[in-house]
Every structure is written in structure tokens, then in C-alpha cells.
N, CA, C and O atoms as a GROMACS GRO file, in nm:
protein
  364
    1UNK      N    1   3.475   2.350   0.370
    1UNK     CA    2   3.377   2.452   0.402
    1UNK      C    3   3.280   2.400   0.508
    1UNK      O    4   3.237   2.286   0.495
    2UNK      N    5   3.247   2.466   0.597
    2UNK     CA    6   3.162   2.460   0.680
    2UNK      C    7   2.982   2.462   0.648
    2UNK      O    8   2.937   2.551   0.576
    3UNK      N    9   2.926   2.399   0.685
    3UNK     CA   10   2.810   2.350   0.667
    3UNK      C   11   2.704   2.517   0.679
    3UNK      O   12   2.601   2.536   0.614
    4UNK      N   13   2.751   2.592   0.756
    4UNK     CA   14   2.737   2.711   0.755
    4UNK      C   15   2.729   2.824   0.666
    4UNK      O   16   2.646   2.913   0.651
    5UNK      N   17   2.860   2.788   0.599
    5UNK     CA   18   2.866   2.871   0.503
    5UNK      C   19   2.824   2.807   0.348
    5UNK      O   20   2.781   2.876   0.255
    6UNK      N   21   2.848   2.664   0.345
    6UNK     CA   22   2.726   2.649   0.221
    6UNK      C   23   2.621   2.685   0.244
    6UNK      O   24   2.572   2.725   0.139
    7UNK      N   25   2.554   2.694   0.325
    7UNK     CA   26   2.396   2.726   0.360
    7UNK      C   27   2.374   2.910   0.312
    7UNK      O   28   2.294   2.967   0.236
    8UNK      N   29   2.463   2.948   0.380
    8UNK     CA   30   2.503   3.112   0.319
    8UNK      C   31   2.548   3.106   0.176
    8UNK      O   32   2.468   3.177   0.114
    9UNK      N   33   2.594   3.080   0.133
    9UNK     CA   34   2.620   3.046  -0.012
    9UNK      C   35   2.507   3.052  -0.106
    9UNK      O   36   2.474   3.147  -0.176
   10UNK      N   37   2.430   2.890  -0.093
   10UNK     CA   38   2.333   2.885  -0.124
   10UNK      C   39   2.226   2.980  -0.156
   10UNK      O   40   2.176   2.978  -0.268
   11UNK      N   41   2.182   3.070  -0.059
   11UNK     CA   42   2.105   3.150  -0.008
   11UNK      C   43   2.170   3.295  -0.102
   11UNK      O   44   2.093   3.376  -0.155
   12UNK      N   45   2.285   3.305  -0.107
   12UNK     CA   46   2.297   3.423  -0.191
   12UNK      C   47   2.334   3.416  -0.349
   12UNK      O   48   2.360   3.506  -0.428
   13UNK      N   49   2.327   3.279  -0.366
   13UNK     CA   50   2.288   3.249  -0.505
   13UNK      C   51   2.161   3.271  -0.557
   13UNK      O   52   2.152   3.335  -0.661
   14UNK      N   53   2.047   3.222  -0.493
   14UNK     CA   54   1.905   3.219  -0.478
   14UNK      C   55   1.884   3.357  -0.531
   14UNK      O   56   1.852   3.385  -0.646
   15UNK      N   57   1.911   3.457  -0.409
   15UNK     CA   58   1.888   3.558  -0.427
   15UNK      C   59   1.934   3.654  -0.530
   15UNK      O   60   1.873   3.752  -0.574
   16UNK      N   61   2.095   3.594  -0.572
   16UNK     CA   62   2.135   3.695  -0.670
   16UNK      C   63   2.015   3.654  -0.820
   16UNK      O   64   1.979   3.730  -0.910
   17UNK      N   65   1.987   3.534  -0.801
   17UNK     CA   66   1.915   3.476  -0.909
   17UNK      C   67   1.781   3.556  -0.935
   17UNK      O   68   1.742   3.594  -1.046
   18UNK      N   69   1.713   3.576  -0.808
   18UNK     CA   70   1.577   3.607  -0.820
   18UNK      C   71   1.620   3.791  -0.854
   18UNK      O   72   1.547   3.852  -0.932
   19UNK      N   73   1.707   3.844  -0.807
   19UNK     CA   74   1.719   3.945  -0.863
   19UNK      C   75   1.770   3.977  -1.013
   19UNK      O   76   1.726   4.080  -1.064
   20UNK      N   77   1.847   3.909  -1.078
   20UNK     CA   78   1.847   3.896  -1.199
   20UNK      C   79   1.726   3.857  -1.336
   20UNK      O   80   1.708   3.891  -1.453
   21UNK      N   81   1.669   3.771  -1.242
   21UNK     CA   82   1.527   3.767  -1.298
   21UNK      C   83   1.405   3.878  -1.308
   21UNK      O   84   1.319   3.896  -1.394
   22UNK      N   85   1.436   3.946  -1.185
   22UNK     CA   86   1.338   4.064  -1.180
   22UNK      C   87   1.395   4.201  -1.260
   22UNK      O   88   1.332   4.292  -1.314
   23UNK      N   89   1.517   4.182  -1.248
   23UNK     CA   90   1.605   4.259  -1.374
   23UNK      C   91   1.558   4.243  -1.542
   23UNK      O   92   1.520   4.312  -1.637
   24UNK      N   93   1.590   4.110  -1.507
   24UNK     CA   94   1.554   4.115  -1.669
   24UNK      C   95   1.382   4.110  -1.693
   24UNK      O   96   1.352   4.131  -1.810
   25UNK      N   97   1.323   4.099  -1.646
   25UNK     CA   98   1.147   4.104  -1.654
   25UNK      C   99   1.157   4.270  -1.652
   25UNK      O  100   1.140   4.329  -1.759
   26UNK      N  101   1.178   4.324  -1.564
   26UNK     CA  102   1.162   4.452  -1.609
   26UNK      C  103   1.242   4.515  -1.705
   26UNK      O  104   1.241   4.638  -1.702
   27UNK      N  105   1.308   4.461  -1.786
   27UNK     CA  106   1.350   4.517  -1.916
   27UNK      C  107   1.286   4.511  -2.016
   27UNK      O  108   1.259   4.593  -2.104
   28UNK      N  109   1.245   4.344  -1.989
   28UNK     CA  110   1.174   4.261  -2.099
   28UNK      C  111   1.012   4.345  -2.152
   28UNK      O  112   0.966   4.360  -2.265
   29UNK      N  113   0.938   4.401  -1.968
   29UNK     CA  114   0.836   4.485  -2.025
   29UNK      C  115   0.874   4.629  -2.020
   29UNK      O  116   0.842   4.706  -1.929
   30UNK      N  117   0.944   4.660  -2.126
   30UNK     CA  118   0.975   4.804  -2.134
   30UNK      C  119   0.990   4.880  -2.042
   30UNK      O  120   0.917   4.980  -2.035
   31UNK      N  121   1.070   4.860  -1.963
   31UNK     CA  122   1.114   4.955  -1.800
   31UNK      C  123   0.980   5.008  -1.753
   31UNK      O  124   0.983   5.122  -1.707
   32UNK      N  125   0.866   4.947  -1.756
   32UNK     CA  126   0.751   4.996  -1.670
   32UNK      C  127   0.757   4.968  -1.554
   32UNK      O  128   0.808   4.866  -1.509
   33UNK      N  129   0.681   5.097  -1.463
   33UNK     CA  130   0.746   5.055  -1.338
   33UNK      C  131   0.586   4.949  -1.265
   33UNK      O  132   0.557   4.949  -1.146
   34UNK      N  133   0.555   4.918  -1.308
   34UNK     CA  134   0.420   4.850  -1.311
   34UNK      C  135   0.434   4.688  -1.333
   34UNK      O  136   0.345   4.604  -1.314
   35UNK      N  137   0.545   4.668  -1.370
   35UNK     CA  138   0.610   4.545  -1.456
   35UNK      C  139   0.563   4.435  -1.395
   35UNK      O  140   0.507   4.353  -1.468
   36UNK      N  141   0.575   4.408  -1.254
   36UNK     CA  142   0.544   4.322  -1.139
   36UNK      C  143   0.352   4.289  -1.204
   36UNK      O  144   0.318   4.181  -1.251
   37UNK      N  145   0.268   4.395  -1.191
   37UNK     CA  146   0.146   4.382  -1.215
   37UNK      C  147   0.102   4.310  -1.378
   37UNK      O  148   0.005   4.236  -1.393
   38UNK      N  149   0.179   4.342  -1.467
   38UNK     CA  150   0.158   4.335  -1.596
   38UNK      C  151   0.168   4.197  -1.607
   38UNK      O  152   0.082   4.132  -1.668
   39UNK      N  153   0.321   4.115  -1.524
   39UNK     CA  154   0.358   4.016  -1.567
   39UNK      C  155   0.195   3.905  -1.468
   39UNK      O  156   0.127   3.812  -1.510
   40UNK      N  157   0.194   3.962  -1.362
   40UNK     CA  158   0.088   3.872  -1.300
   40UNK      C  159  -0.016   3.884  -1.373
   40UNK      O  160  -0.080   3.780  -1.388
   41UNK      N  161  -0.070   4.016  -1.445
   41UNK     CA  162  -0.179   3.991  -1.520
   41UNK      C  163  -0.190   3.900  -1.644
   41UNK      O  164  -0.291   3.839  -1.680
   42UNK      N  165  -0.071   3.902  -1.704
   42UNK     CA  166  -0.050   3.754  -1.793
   42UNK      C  167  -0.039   3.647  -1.806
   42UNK      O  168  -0.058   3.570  -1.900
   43UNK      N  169   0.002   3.634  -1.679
   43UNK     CA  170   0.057   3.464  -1.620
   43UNK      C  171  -0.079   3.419  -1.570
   43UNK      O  172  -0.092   3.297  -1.558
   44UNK      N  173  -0.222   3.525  -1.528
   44UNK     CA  174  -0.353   3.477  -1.470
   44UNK      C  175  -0.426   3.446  -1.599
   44UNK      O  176  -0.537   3.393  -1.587
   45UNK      N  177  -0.380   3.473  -1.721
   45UNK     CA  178  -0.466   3.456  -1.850
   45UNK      C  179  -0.543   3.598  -1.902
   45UNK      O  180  -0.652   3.590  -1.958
   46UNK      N  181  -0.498   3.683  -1.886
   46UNK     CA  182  -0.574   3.794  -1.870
   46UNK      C  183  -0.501   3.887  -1.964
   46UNK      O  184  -0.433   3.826  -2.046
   47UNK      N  185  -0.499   4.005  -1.972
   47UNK     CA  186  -0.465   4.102  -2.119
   47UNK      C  187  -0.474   4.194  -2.062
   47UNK      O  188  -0.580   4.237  -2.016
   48UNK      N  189  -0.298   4.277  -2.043
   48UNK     CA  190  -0.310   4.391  -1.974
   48UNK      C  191  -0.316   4.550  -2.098
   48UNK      O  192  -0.240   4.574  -2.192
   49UNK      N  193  -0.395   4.602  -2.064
   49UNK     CA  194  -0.463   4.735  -2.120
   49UNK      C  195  -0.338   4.828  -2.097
   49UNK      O  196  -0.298   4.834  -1.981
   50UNK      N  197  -0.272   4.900  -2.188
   50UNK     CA  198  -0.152   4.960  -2.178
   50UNK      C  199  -0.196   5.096  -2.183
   50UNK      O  200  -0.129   5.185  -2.130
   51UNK      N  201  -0.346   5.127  -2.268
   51UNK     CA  202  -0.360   5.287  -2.196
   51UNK      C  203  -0.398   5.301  -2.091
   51UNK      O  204  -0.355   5.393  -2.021
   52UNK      N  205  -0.482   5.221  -2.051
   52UNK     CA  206  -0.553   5.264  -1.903
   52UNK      C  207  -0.429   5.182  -1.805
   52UNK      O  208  -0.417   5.236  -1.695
   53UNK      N  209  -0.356   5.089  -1.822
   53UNK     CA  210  -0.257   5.074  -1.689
   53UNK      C  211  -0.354   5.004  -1.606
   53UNK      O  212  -0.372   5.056  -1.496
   54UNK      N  213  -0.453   4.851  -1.646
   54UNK     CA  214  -0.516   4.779  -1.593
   54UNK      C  215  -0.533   4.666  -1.673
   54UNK      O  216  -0.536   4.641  -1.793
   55UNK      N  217  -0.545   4.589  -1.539
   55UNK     CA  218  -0.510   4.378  -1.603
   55UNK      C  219  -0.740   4.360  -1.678
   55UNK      O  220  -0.839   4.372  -1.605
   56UNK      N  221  -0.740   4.341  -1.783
   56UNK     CA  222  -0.851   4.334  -1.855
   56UNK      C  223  -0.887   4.146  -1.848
   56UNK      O  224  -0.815   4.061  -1.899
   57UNK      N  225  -0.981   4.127  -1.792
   57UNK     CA  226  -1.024   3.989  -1.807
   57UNK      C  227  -1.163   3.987  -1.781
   57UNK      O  228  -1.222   3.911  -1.858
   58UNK      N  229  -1.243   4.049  -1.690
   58UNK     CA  230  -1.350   3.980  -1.689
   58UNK      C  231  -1.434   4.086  -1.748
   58UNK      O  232  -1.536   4.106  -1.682
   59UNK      N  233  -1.422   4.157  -1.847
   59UNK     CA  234  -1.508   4.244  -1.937
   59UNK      C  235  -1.539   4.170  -2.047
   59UNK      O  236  -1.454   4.094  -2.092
   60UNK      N  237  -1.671   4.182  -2.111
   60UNK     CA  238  -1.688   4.067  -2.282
   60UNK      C  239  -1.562   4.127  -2.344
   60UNK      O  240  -1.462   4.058  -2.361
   61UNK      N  241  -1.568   4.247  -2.375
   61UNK     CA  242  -1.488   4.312  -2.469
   61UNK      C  243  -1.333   4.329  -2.416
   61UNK      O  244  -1.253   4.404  -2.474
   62UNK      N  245  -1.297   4.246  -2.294
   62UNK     CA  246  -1.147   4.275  -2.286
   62UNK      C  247  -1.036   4.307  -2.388
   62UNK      O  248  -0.982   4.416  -2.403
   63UNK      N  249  -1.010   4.187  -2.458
   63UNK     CA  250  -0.938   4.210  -2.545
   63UNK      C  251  -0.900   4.299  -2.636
   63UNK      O  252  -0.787   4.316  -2.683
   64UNK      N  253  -1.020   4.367  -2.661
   64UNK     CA  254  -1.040   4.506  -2.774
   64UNK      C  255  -1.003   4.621  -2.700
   64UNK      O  256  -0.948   4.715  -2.756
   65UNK      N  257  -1.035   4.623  -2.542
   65UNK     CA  258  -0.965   4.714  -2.440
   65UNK      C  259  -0.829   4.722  -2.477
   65UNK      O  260  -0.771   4.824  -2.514
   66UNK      N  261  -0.773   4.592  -2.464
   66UNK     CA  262  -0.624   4.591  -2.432
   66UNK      C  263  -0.578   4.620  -2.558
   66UNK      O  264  -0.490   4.707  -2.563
   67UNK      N  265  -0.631   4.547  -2.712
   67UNK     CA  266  -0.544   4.636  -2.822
   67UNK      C  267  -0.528   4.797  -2.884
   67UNK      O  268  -0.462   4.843  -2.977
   68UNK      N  269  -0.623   4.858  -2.786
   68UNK     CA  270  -0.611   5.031  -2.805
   68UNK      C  271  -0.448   5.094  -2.808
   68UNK      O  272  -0.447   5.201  -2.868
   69UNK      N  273  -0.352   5.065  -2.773
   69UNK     CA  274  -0.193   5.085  -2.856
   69UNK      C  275  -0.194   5.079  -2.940
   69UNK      O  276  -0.225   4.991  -3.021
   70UNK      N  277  -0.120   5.284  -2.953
   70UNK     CA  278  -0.041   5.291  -3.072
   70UNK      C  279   0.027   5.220  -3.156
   70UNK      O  280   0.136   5.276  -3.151
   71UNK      N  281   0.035   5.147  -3.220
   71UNK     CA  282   0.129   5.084  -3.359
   71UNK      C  283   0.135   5.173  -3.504
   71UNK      O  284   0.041   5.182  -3.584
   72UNK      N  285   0.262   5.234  -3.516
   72UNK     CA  286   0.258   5.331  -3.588
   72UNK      C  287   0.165   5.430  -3.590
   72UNK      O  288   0.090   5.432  -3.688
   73UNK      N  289   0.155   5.496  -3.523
   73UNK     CA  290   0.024   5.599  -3.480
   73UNK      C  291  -0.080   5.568  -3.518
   73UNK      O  292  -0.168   5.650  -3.541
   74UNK      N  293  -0.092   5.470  -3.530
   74UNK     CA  294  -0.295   5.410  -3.521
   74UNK      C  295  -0.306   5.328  -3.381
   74UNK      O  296  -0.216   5.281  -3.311
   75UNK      N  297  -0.443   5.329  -3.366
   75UNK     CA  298  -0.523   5.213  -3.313
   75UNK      C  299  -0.530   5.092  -3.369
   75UNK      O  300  -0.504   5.095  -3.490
   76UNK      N  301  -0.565   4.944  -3.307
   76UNK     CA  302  -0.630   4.892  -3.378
   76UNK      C  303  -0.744   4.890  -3.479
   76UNK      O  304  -0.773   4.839  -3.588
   77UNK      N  305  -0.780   4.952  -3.408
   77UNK     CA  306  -0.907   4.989  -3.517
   77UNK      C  307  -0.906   5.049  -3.658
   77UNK      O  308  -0.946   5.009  -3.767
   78UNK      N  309  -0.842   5.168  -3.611
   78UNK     CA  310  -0.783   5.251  -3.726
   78UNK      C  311  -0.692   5.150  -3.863
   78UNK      O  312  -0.720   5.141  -3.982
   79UNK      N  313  -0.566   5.081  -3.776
   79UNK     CA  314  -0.574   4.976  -3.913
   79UNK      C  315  -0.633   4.881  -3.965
   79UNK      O  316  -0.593   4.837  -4.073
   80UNK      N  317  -0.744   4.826  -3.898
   80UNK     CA  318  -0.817   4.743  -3.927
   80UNK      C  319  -0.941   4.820  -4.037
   80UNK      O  320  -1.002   4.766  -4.130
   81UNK      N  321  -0.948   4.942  -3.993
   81UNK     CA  322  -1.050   5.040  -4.118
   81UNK      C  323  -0.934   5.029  -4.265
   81UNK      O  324  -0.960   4.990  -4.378
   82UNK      N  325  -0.848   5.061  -4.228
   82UNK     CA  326  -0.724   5.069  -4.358
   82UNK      C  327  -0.749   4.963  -4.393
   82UNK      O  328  -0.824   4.971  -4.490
   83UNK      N  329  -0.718   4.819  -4.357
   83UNK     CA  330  -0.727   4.708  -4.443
   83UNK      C  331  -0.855   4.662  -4.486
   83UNK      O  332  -0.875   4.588  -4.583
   84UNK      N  333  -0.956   4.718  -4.398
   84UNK     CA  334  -1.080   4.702  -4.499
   84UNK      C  335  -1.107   4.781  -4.590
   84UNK      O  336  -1.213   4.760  -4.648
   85UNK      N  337  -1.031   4.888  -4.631
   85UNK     CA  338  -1.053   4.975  -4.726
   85UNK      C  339  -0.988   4.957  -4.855
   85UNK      O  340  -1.030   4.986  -4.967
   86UNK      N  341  -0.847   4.890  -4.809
   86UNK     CA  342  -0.767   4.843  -4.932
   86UNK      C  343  -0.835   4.729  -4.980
   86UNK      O  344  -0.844   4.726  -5.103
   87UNK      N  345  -0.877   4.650  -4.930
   87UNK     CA  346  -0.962   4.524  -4.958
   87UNK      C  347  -1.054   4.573  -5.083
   87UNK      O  348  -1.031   4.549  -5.201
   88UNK      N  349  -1.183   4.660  -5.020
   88UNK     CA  350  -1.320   4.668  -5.024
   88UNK      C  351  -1.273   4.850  -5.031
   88UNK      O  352  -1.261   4.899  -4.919
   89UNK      N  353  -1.249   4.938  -5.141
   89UNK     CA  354  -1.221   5.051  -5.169
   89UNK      C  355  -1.394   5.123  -5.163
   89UNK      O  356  -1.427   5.230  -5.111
   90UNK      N  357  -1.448   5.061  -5.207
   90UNK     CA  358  -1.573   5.125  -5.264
   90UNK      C  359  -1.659   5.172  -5.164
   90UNK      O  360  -1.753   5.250  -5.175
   91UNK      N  361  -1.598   5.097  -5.033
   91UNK     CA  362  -1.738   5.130  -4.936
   91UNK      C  363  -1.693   5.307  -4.858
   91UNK      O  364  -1.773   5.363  -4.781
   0.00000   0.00000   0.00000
């Protein structure tokens, strides 16, 4: 083989690679088409907000932003009232 065509070779390995990767990242975050943003907002340390569709970091209260998702049709909050209620019935 020509020095040429390893070099071409190479190069479309790379690429089939980086596209397989971006394949599977966007599966991995639920076919959002946002996927690109979500994953950078995680990899910066940050907590992306899935109702509003924004990377949450430099707010005090980020985090509580970002757990507002549905889980079984509650909020966080909402189950967090449930388990203080099963706990502590009386209040």
C-alpha cells in the first residue's frame, strides 16, 4: 500500500469513529436534538435543566432547577413531600 492511501485510510477510520460516537451520545441522551449542548454542559460540571432546555451552574439554587423532571408524574419536590409524609404522617 501506498503511503497515500494509509494516510486515507487512517483518516476514514477517525472519522467513521467520531461519527459513531456522536451516534451513540445521541442515543445515550434520549434522541435530543440538543444532545451536543447537554453533553458539554456536563462535562463543564454543571446540571442541565430538562424543562427549561438550559446548562444550570452559576445559580445558588441550580441543582433544584435541574431536578424539576417528571419521575412518575411528580416533581422532585412532590416526592420528597410524600416521603416526608410517610415518615412524619401527622404534620
Amino acid at each position: 500500500m501506498s503511503k497515500r492511501k494509509i494516510i486515507l485510510l487512517a483518516i476514514g477510520i477517525i472519522l467513521s469513529l467520531l461519527l459513531v460516537y456522536e451516534f451513540v451520545l445521541y442515543q445515550f441522551l434520549d434522541r435530543d436534538p440538543s444532545y451536543y449542548q447537554i453533553d458539554r454542559c456536563i462535562d463543564s460540571g454543571k446540571c442541565w435543566d430538562g424543562v427549561d432546555k438550559v446548562c444550570r451552574g452559576d445559580e445558588p439554587n441550580a441543582q433544584d432547577l435541574c431536578d424539576r423532571a417528571k419521575v412518575n408524574g411528580k416533581t422532585l419536590e412532590q416526592r420528597i413531600e410524600d416521603k416526608i409524609e410517610k415518615i412524619n404522617p401527622d404534620n
